[in-house]
mmCIF entry with sequence, helices, sheets and N, C-alpha, C, O atoms, coordinates in Angstrom:
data_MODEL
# 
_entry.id   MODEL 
# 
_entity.id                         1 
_entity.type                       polymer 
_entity.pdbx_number_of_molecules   1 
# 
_entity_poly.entity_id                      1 
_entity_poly.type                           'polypeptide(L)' 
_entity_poly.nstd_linkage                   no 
_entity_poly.nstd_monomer                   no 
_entity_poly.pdbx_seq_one_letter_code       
;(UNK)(UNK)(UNK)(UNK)(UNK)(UNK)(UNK)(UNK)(UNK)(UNK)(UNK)(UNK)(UNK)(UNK)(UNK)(UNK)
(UNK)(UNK)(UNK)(UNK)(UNK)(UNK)(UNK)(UNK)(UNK)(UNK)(UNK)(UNK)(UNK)(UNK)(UNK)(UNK)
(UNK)(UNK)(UNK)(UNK)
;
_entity_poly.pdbx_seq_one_letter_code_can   XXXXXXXXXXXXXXXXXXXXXXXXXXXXXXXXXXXX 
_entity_poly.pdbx_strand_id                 A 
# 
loop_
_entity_poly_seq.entity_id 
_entity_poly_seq.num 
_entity_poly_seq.mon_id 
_entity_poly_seq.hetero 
1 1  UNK n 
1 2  UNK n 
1 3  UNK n 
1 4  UNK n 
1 5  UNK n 
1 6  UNK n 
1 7  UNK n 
1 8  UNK n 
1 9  UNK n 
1 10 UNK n 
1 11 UNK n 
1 12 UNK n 
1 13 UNK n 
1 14 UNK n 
1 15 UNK n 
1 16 UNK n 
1 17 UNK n 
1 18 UNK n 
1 19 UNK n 
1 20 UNK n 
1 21 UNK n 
1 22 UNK n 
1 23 UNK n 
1 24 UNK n 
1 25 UNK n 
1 26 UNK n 
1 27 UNK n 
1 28 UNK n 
1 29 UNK n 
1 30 UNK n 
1 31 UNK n 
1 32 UNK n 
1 33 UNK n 
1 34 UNK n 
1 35 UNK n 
1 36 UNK n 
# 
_struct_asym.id          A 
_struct_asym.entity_id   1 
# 
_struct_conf.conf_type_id            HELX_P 
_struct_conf.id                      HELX_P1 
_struct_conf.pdbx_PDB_helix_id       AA1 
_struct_conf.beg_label_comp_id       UNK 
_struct_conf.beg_label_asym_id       A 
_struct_conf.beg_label_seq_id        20 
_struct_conf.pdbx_beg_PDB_ins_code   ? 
_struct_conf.end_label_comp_id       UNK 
_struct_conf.end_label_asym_id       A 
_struct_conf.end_label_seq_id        23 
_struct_conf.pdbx_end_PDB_ins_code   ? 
_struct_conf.beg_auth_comp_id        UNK 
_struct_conf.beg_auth_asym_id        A 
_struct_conf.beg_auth_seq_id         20 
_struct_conf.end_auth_comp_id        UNK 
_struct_conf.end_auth_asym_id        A 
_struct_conf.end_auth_seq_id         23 
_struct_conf.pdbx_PDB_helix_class    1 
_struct_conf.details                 ? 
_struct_conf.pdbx_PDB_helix_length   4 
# 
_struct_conf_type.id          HELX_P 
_struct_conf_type.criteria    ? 
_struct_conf_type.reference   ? 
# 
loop_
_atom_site.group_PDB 
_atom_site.id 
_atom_site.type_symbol 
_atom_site.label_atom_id 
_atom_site.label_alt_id 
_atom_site.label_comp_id 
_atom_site.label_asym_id 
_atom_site.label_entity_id 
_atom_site.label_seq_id 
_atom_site.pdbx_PDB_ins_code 
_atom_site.Cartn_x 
_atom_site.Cartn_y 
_atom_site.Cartn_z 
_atom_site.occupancy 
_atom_site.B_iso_or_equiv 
_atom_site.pdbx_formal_charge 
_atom_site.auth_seq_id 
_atom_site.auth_comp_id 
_atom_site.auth_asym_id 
_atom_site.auth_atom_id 
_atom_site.pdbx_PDB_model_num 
ATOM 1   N N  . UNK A 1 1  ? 0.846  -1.180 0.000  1.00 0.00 ? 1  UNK A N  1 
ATOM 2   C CA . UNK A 1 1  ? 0.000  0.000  0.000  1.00 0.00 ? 1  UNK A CA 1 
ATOM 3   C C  . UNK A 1 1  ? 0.890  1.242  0.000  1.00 0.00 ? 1  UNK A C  1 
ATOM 4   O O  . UNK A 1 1  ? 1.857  1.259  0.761  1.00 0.00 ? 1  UNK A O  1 
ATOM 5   N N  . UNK A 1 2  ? 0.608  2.393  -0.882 1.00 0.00 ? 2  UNK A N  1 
ATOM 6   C CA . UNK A 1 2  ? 1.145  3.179  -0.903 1.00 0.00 ? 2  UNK A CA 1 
ATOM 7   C C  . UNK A 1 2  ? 0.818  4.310  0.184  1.00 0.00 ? 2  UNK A C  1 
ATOM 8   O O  . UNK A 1 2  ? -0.339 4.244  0.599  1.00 0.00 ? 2  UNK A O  1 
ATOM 9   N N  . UNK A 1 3  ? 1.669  5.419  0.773  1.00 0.00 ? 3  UNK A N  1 
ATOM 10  C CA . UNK A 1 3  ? 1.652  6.142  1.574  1.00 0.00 ? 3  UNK A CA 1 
ATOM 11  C C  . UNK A 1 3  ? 1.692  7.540  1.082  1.00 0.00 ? 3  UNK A C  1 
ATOM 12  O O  . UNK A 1 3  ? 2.778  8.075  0.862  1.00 0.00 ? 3  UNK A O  1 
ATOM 13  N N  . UNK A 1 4  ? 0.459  8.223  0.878  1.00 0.00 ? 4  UNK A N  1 
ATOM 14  C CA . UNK A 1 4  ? 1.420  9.989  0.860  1.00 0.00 ? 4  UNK A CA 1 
ATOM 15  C C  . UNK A 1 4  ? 1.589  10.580 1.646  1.00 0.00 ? 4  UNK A C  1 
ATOM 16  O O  . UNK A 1 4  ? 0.466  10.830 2.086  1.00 0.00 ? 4  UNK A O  1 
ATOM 17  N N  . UNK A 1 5  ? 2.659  11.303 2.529  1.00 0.00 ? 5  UNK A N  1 
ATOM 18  C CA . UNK A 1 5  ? 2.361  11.479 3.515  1.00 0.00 ? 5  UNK A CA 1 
ATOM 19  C C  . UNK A 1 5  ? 2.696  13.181 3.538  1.00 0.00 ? 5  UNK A C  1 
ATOM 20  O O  . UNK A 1 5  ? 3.716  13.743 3.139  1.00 0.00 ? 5  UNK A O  1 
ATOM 21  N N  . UNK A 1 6  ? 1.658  13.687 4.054  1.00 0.00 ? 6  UNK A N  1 
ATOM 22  C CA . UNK A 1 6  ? 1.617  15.127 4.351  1.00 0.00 ? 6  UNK A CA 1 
ATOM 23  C C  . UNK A 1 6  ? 2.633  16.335 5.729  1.00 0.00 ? 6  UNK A C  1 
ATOM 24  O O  . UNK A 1 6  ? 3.299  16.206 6.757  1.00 0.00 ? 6  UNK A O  1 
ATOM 25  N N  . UNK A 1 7  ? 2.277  17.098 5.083  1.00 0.00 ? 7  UNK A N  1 
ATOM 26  C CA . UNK A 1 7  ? 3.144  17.752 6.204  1.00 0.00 ? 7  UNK A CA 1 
ATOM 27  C C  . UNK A 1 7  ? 1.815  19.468 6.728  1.00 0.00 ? 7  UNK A C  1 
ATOM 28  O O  . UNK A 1 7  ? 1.085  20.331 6.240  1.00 0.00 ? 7  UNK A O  1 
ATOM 29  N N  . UNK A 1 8  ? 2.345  18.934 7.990  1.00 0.00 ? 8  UNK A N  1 
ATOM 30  C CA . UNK A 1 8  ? 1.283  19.803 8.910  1.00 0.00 ? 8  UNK A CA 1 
ATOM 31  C C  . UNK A 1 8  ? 2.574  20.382 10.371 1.00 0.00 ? 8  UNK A C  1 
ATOM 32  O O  . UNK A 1 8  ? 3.432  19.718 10.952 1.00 0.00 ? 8  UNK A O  1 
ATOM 33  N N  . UNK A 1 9  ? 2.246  21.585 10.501 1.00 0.00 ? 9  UNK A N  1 
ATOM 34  C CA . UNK A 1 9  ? 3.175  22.165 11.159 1.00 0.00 ? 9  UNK A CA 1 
ATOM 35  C C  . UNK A 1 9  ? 2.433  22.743 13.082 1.00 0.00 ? 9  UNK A C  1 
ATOM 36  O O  . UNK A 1 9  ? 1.474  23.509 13.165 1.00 0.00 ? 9  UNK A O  1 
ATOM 37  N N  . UNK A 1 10 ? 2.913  22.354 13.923 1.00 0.00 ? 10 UNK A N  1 
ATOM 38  C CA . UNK A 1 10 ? 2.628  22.466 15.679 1.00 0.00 ? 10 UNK A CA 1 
ATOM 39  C C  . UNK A 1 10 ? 3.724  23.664 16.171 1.00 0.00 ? 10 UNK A C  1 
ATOM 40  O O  . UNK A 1 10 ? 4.948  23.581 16.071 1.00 0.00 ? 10 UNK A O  1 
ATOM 41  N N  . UNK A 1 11 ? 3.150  24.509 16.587 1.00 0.00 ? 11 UNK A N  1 
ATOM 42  C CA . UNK A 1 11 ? 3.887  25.546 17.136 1.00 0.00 ? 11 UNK A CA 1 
ATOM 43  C C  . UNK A 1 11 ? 3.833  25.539 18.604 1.00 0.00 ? 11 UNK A C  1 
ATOM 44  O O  . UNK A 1 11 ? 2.684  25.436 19.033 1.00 0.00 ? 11 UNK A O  1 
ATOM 45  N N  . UNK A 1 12 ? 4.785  25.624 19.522 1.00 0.00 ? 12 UNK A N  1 
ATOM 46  C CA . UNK A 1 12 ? 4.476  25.014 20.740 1.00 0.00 ? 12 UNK A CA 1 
ATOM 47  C C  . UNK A 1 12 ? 5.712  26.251 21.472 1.00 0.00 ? 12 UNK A C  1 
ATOM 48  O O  . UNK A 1 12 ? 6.831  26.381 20.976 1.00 0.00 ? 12 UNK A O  1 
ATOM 49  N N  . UNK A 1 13 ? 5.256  27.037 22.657 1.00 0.00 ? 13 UNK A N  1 
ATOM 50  C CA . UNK A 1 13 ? 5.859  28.279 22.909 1.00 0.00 ? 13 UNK A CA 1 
ATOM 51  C C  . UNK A 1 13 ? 6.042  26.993 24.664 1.00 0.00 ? 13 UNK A C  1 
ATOM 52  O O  . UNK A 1 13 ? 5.239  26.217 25.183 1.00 0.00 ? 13 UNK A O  1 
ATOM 53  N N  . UNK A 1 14 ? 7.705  27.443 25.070 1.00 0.00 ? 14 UNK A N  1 
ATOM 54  C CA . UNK A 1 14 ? 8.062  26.716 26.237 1.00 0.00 ? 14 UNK A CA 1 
ATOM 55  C C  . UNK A 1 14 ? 9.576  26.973 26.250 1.00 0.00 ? 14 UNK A C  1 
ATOM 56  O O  . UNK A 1 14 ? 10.518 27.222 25.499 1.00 0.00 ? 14 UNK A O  1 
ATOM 57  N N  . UNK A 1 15 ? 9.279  26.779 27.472 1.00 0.00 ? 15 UNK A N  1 
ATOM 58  C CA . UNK A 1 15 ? 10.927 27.616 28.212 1.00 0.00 ? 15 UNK A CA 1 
ATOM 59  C C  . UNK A 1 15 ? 11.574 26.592 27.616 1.00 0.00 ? 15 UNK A C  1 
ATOM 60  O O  . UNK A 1 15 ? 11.309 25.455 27.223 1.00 0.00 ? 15 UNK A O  1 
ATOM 61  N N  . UNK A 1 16 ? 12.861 27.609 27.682 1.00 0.00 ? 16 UNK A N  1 
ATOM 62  C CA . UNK A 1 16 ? 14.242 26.298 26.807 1.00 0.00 ? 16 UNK A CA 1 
ATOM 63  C C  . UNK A 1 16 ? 14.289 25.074 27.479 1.00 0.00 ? 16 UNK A C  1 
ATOM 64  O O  . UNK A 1 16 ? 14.347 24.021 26.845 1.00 0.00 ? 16 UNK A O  1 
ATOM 65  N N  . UNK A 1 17 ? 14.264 25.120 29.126 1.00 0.00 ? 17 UNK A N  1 
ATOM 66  C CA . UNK A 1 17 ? 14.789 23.969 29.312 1.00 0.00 ? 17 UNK A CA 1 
ATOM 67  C C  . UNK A 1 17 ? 13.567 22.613 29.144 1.00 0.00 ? 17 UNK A C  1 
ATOM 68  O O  . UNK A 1 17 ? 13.644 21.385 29.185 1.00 0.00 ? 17 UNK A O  1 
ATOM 69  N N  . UNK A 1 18 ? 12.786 23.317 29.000 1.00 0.00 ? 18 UNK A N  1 
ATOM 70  C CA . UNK A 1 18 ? 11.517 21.891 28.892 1.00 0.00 ? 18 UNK A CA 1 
ATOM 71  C C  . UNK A 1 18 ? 11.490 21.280 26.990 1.00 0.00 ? 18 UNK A C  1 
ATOM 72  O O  . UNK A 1 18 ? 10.814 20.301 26.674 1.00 0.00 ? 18 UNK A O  1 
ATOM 73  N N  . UNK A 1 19 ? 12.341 22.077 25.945 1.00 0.00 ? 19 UNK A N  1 
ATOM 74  C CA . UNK A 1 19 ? 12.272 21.743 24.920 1.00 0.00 ? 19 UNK A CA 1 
ATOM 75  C C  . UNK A 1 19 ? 12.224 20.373 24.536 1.00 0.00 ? 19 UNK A C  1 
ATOM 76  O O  . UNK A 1 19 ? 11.156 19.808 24.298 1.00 0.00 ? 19 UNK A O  1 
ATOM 77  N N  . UNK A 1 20 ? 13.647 19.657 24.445 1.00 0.00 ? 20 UNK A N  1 
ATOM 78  C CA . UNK A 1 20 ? 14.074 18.317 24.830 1.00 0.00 ? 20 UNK A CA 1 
ATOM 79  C C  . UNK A 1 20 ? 12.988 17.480 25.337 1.00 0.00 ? 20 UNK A C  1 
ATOM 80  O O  . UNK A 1 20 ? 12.652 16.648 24.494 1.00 0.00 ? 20 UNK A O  1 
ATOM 81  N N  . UNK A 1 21 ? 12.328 17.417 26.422 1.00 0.00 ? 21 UNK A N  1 
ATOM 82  C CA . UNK A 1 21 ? 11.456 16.640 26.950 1.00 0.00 ? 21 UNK A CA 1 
ATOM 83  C C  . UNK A 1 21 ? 9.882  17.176 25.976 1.00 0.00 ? 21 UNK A C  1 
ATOM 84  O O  . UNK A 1 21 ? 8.836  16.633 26.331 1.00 0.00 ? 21 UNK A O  1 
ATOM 85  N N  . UNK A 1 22 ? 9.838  17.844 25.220 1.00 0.00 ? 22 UNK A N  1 
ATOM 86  C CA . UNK A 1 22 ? 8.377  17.706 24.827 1.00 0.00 ? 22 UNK A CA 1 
ATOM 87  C C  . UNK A 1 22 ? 8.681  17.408 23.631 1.00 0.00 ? 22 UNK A C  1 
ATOM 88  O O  . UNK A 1 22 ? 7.689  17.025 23.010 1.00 0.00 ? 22 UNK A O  1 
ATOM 89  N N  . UNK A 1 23 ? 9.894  17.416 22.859 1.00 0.00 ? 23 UNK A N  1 
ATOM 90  C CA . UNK A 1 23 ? 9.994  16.805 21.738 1.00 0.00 ? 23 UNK A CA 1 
ATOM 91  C C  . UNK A 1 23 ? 10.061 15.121 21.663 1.00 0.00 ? 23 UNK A C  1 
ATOM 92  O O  . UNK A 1 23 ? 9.925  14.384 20.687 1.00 0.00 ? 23 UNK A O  1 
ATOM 93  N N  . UNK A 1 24 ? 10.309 14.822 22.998 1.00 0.00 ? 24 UNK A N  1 
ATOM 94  C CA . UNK A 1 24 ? 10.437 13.328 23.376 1.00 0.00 ? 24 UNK A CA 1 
ATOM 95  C C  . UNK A 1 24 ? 9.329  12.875 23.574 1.00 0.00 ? 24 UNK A C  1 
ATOM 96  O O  . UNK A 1 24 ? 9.262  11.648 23.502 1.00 0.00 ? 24 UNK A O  1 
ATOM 97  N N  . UNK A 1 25 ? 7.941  13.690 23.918 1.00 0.00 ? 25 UNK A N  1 
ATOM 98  C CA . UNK A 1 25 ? 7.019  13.231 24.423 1.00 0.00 ? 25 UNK A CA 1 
ATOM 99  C C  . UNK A 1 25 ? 6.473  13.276 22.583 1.00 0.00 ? 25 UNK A C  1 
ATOM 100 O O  . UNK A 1 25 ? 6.266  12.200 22.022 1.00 0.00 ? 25 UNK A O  1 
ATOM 101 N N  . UNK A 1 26 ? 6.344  14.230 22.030 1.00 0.00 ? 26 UNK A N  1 
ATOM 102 C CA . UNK A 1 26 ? 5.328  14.121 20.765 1.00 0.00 ? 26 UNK A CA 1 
ATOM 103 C C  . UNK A 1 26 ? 6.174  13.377 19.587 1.00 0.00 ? 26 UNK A C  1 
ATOM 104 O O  . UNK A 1 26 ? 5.877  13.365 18.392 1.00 0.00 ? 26 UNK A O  1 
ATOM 105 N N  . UNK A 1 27 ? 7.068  12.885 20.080 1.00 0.00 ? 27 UNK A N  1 
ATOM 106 C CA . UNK A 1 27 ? 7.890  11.635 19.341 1.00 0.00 ? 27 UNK A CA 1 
ATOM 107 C C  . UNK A 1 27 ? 6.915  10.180 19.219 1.00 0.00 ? 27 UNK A C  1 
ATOM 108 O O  . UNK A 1 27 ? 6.713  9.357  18.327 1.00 0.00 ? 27 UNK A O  1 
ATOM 109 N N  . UNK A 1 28 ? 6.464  10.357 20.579 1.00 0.00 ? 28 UNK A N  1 
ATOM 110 C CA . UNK A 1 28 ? 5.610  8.974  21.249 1.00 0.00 ? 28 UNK A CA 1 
ATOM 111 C C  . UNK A 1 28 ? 4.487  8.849  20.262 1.00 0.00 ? 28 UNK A C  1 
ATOM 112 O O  . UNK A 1 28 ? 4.203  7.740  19.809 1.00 0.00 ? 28 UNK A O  1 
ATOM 113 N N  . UNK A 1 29 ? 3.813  9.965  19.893 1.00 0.00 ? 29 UNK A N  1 
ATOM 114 C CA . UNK A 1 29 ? 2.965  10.026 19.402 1.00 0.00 ? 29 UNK A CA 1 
ATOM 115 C C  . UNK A 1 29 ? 2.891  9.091  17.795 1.00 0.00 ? 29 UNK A C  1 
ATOM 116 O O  . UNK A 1 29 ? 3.768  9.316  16.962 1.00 0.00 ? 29 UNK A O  1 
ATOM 117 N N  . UNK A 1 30 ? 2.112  8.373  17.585 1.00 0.00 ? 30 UNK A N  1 
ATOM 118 C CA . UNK A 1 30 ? 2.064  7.336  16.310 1.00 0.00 ? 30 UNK A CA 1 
ATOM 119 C C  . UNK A 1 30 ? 2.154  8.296  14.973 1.00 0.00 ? 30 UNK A C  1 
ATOM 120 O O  . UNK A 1 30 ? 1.284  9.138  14.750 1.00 0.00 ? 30 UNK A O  1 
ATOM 121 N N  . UNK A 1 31 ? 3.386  8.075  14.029 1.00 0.00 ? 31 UNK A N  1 
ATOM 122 C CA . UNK A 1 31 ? 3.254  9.040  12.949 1.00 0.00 ? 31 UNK A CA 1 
ATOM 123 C C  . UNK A 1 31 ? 4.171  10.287 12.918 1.00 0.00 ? 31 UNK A C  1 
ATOM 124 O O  . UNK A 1 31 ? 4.567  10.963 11.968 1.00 0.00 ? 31 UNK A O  1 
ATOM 125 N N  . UNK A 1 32 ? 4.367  10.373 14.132 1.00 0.00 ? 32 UNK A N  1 
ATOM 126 C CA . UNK A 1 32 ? 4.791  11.521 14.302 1.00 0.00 ? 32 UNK A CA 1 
ATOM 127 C C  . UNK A 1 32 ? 6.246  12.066 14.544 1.00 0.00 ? 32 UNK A C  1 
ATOM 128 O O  . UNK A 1 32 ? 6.837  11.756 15.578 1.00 0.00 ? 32 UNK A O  1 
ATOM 129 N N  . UNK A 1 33 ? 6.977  13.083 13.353 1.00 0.00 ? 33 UNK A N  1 
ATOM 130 C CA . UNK A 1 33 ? 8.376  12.963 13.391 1.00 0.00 ? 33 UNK A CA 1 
ATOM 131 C C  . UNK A 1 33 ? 8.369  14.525 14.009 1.00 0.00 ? 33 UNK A C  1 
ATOM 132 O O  . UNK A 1 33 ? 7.467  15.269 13.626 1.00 0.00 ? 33 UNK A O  1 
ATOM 133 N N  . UNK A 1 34 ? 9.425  15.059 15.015 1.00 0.00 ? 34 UNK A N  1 
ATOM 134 C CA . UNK A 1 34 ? 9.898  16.044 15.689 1.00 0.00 ? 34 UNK A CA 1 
ATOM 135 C C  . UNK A 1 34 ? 11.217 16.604 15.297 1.00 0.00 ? 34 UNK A C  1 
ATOM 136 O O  . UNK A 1 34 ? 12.195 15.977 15.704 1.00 0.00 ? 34 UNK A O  1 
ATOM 137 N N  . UNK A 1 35 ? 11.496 18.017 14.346 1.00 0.00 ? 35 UNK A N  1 
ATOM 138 C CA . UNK A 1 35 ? 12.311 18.117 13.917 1.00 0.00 ? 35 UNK A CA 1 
ATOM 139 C C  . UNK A 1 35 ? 12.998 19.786 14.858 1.00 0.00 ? 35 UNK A C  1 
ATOM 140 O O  . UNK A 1 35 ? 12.608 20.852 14.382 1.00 0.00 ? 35 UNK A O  1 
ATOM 141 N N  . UNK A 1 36 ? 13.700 19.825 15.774 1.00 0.00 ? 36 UNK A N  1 
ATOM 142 C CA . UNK A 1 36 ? 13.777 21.074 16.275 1.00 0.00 ? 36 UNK A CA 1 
ATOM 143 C C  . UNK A 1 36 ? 15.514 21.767 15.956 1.00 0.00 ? 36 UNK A C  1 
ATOM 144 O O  . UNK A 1 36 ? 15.806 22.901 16.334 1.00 0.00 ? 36 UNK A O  1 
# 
């Protein structure tokens, strides 16, 4: 089966030091690639 896969953009405002950990968390998420 073929895949197209789209691109959709999350803007997410957070102190520096919590960056790292919320990119780890919406990693978890199925599908979902985190590019910071």
């Amino acid at each position: 089966m073929r895949t197209n896969w789209q691109v959709c953009s999350l803007v997410v405002q957070a102190k520096s030091q919590n960056i790292a950990a919320i990119g780890t968390q919406l990693n978890t998420l199925p599908g979902c690639e985190v590019a910071l």
